[in-house]
N, C-alpha and C positions, 0 to 999 in steps of 0.2 A: 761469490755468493754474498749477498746483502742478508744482515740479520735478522730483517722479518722473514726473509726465503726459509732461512735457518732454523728460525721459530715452528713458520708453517709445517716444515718438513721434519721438527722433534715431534710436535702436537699428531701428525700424521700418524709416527712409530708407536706411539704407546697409548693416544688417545682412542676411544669405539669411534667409529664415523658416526654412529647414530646421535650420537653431539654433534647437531650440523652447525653451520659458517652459514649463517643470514647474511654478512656484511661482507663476501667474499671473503679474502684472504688477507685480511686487515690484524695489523697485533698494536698493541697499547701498553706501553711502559709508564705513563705520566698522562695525567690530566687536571685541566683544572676552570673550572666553570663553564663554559661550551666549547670547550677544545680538547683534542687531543696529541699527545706525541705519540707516536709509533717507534719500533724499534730501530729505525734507522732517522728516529728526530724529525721527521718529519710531522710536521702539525693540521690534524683535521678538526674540520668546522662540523662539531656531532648535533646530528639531526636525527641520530635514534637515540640517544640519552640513557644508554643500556637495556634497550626498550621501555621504555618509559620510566626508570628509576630516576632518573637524575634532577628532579625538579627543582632542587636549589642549588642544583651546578654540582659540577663536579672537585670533588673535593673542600668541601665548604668548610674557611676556617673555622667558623663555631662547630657544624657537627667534630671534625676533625680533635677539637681540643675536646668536646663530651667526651667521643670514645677512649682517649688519651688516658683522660681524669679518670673514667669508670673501670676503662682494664689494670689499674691500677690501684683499686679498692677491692672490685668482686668481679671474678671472670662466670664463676658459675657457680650455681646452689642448685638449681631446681627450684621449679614455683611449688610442685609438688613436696619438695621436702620442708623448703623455710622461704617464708614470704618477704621477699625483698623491695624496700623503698621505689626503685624503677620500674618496676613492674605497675606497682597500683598506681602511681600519680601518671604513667601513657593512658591505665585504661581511664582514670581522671580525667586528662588533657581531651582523649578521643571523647568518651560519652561529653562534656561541654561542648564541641568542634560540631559533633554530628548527634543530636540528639534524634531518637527515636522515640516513638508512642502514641501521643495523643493522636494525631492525625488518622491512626489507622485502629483506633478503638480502646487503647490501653490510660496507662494513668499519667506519662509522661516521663517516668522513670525508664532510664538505658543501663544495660550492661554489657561488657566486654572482656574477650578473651584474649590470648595472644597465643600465636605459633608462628612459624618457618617462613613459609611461603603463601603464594595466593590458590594454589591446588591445594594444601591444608588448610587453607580456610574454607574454603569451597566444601570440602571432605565434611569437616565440622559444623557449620551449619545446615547440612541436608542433614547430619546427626541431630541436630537439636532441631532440627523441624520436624524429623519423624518421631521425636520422643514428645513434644508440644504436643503433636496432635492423632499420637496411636496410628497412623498410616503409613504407608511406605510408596506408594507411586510419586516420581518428581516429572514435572513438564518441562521441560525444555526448547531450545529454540536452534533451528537452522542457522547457520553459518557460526554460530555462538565459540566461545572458548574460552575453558576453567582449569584446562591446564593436562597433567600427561599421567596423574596418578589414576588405578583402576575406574575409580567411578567419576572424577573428574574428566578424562576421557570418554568415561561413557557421555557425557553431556555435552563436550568438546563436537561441533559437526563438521570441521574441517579432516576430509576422511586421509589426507597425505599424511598427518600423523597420528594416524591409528591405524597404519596397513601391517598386517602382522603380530597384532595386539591383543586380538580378543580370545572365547571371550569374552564380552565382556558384563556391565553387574545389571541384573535385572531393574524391572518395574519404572525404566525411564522413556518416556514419550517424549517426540520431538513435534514442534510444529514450525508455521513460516513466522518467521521476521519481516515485519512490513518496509521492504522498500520500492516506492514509486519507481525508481529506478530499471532496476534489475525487473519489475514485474511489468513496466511497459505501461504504468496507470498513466491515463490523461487527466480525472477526475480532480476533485479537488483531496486536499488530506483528510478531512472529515471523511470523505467517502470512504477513499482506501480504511482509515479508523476504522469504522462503521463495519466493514467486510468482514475484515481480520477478528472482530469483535464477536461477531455474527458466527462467523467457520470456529473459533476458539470453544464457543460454547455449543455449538451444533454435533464438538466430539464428544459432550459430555452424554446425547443423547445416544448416536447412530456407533460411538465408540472411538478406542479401543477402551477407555478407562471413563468407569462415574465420579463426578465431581464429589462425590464423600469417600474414593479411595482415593487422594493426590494429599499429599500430603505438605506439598511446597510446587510453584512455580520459580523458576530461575535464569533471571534474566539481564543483558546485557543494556544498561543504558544508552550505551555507547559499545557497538560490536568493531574488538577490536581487530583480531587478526580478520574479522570480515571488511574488513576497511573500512572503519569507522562509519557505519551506519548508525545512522544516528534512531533511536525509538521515536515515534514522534509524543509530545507528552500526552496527547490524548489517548494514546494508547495504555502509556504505562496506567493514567487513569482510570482506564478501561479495567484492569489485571486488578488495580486496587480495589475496583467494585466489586467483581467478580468473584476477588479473593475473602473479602469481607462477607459476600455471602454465601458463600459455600464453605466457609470455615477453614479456610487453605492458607499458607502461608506463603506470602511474597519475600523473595527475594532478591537482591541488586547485586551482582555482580560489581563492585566500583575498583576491581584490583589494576585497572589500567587507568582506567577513567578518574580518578578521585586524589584527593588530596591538590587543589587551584587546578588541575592540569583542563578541566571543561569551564573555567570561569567561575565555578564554584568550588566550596570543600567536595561538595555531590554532585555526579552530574544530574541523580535523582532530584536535586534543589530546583531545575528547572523546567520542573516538571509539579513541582507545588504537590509528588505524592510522599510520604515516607514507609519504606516498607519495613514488614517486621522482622528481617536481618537484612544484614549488607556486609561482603566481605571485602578487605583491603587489605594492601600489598607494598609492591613493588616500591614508589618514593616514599613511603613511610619511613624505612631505614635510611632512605642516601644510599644504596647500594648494600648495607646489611641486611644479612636474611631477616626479613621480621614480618609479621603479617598480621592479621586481627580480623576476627568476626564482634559485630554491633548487633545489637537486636531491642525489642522490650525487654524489659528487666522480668517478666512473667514468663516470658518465651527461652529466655537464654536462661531460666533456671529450671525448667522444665527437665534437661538433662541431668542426668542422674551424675555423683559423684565419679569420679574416674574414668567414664564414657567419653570425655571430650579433653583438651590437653595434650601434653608429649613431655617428653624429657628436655629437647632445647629452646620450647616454646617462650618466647619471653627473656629471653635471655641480656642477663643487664648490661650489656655492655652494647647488645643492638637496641635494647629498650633508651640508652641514654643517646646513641646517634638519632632515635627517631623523637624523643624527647624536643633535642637541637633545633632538626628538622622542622617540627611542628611550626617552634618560635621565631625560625625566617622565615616559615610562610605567612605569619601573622604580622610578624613586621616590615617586612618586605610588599604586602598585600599581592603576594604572588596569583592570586585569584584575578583580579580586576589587570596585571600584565598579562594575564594567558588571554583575557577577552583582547587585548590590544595587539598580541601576537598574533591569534587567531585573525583577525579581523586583515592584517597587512599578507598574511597565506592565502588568505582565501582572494583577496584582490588582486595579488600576483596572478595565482593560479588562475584564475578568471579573465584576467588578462590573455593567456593563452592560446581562448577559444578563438582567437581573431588568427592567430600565428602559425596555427599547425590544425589538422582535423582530426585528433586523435585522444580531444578531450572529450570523455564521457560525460563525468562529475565531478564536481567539485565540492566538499562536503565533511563536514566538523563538526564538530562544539567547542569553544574557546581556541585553548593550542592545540587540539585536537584535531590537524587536519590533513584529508588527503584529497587525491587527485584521482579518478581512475580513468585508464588509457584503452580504448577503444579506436575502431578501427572504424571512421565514420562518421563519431559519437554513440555507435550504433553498440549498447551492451552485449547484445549474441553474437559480437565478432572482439573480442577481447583480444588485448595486443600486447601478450607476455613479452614479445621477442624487443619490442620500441620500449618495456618497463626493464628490461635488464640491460638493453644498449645505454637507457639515461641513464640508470646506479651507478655502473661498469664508470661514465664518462665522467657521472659525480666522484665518485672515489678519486681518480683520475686527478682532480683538478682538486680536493683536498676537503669533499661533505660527504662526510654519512649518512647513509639515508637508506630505509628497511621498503621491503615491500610488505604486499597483502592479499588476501583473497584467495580465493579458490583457485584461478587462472594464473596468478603472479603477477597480477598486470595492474596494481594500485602501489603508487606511493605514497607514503603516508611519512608525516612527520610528526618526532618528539623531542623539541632542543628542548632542553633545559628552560627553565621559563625565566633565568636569571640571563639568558641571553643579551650581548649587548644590542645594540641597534644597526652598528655597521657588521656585525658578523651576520645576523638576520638576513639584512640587504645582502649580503657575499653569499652567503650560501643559499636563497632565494635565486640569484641571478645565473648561480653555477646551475641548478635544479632547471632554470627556465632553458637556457640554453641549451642544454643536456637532451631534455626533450624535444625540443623543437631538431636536433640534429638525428636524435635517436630517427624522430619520427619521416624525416626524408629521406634516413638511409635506408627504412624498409617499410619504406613509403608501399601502400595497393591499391590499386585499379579500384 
């Protein structure tokens, strides 16, 4: 018995299964900037990045020596009991990074919160959006996903995890996500825009809910577990008007997409709208739980004393990893790398359509990109069975790499944006390979 078996089968005995294995049966003892060791030393090229945390690598000496230096001054206070130095100078660093306001009617002034996770961010700004604006209905989006807590999930459309859940919290509406793709448009993007624009506010008419009960829209710039659908920005555009005159509040989902990983701090920045909250996650810490909701300074005070908050939110010791963090994105210009990342994924991937027929799409924003596998090219014949033969072949030969979608049949990738050039190329080539073999072994008529 090899030690990862060993692992697998501790983790089995006393762990819920409902903590599932994305990455098969994969364990990790050590890592350090797009690699990893596993418990029998063997070393993977990660291309899921602990699903998208990892954006200045894994194990990064600077964050590494902040958290060092901070768990060795103050592990914990509470922000609710005593206001500590790391706390205020992230929400400092974030409101500078990502300003909110002007754009969308206010004075230019941002503030910011901090908690856990990107589901507690998510939780807390539909809080402060229905306390802004006295309503309770939130709009949402198909294929969308904000995480596993009650009303997070209610927003969540990926119906595999929420079977057995509900249920679940009122007064949330769901509509479509515009993709050409999946909906078979031949049109131009203005059209598709124009449609989705059209049917959004046609509900406000014929129903279920009037545009002065919705209290917030929330949406994904980039839908991630949908496999990176990208919004097109005339769209988001579209929500900004909409939102502006109907008195509604936009929101951005950026807990995947944000912080360089779309070529921007935002992936909303490429789209020229700013809405008035946006919540963030995942590489903010380096792998520490940390999270934060942004918004106007008008809007995020709207909530009342004690409504919004937690006991480990902010927490200085993840506050000074995300602190670290910020400062190699900024000096590293990790933003302007993901577009160069992005740019060599997607020419790879594209490459493909020559070599196998079972590329659907191809499709990102900066390092944000995936692939989805079709049987044809043809979207209504999705080919789950050719996306988990290339993972299964990926693991194999020594790259991580996640799926997505509703079907299982998109891969997507999140290396680290500090990636070298020859691990890229390596694990690009294991990935092509992979599928191109997947795809003859259960090659169809």
């Amino acid at each position: 018995m090899n030690n990862s078996t060993d692992l697998i089968q501790r983790r089995r005995a006393v762990v819920a299964q409902g903590v599932g294995m994305f990455a098969g049966e994969t364990t990790a003892v050590s890592a350090s900037g797009a690699r990893i060791v596993d418990a029998d030393g063997n070393e993977h090229i990660d291309f899921a990045g602990g699903i998208g945390v990892m954006n200045v690598g894994h194990c990064n000496p600077e964050v590494v020596a902040a958290i060092q230096e901070q768990a060795a001054r103050l592990l914990h206070a509470s922000i609710h009991v005593a206001t500590y130095e790391p706390y205020v100078a992230l929400c400092e660093a974030l409101v500078r990074l990502i300003p909110h306001g002007k754009e969308s009617g206010g004075s230019g002034a941002t503030k910011a919160m901090l908690v856990n996770s990107g589901a507690e961010a998510v939780e807390n700004a539909i809080k402060i959006a229905r306390q802004a604006t006295g309503r309770a209905a939130i709009v949402c989006f198909d294929g969308g996903f904000h995480g596993r807590t009650l009303l997070a999930m209610t927003l969540t459309g990926k119906s595999a995890y929420k079977l057995g859940c509900g249920p679940f919290a009122p007064e949330v509406y769901r509509v479509p996500f515009p993709s050409a793709f999946h909906e078979g448009h031949r049109g131009s993007e203005a059209e598709l825009v124009n449609q989705h624009l059209a049917q959004f506010e046609e509900r406000f008419v014929r129903g279920p809910i009037a545009a002065d009960q919705i209290a917030a829209i929330i949406i994904e710039p980039v839908q991630g577990e949908a496999g990176f659908v990208v919004a097109p920005p005339a769209y988001l555009q579209g929500l900004r008007e909409i939102c502006d005159r109907h008195g509604i509040m936009l929101i951005f989902d950026e807990v995947q997409s944000g912080f360089c990983r779309s070529g921007y701090w935002a992936a909303f920045q490429h789209a020229g709208v700013t809405p008035d909250l946006s919540t963030w996650a995942k590489s903010l810490g380096s792998g520490l739980p940390i999270a934060a909701v942004l918004g106007r300074a008008a809007v995020m005070d709207a909530a009342l004393p004690g409504t919004i908050g937690g006991t480990y939110g902010g927490n200085p010791v993840a506050c000074a990893a995300a602190l670290a963090t910020l400062r190699v994105m900024e000096r590293e210009q990790l933003s302007a790398r993901a577009r160069v990342i992005g740019d060599q994924v997607r020419a790879r991937f594209e490459g493909l359509r020559d070599q196998c027929n079972v590329v659907g799409e191809v499709r990102g924003l900066g390092a944000m990109m995936a692939i989805e596998l079709c049987h044809g090219g043809d979207p209504k014949r999705p080919a789950p069975q050719v996306t988990a033969a290339a993972v299964a072949r990926c693991r194999a030969e020594g790259v991580l790499v996640l799926t997505a979608g509703a079907f299982g049949n998109i891969i997507r990738t999140l290396s680290p944006l500090v990636i070298s050039d020859a691990d890229l190329d390596r694990g690009l080539t294991v990935i092509e390979t992979a599928i191109i073999a997947a795809a003859k072994e259960h090659a169809t008529s």
